[in-house]
C-alpha positions as CSV (number, residue, x, y, z in Angstrom):
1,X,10.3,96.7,2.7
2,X,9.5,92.9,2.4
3,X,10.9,91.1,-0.4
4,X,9.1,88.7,-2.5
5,X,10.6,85.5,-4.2
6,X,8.7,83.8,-7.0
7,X,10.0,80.6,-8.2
8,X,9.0,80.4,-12.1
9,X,9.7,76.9,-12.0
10,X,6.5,76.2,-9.9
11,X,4.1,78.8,-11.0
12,X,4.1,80.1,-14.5
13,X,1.0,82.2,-15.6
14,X,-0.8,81.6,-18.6
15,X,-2.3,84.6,-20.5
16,X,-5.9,83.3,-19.8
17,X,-4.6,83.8,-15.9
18,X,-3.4,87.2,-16.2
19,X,-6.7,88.0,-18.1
20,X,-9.0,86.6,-14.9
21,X,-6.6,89.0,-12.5
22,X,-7.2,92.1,-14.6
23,X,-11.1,91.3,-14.4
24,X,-10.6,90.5,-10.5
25,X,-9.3,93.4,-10.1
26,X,-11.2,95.5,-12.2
27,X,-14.1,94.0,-9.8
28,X,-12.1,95.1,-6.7
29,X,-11.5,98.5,-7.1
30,X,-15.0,98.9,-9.4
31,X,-13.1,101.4,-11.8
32,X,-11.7,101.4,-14.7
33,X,-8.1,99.7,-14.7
34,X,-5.8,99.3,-17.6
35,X,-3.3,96.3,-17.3
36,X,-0.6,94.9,-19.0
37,X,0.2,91.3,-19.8
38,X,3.7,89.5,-20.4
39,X,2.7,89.1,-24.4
40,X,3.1,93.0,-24.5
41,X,-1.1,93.4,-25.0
42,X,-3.5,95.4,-22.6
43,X,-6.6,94.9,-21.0
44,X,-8.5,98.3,-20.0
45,X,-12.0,99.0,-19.4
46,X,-14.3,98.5,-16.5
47,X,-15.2,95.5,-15.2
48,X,-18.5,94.8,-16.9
49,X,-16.8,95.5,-19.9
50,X,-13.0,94.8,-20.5
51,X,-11.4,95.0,-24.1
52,X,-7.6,93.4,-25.2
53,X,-5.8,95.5,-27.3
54,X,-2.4,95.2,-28.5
C-alpha cells in the first residue's frame, strides 16, 4: 500500500473547494454521492442537484 503525505502548510482546502470535489465527483460516478466536509456538514444528492445539510 502506497502512502500519501500531505503537507497542510502548502495546501489547505477551503469549504467552497471541498464543495466543487463533491460536485466533480458526483459528475464522475453519475450517482448519487453523499460527502462529508471538515465543518462537519454534508453534501448528498446527484449531480444536477446537490443539497448541504448539516
Amino acid at each position: 500500500m502506497k502512502k500519501q503525505y500531505t503537507n497542510p502548510e502548502v495546501f489547505k482546502p477551503t469549504l467552497e473547494d471541498e464543495k466543487r470535489v463533491a460536485a466533480e465527483l458526483a459528475k464522475l460516478f453519475s450517482s448519487k454521492v453523499a460527502v462529508k466536509l471538515s465543518d462537519g456538514s454534508h453534501v448528498q444528492g446527484e449531480a444536477d442537484k446537490l443539497k448541504i445539510t448539516k
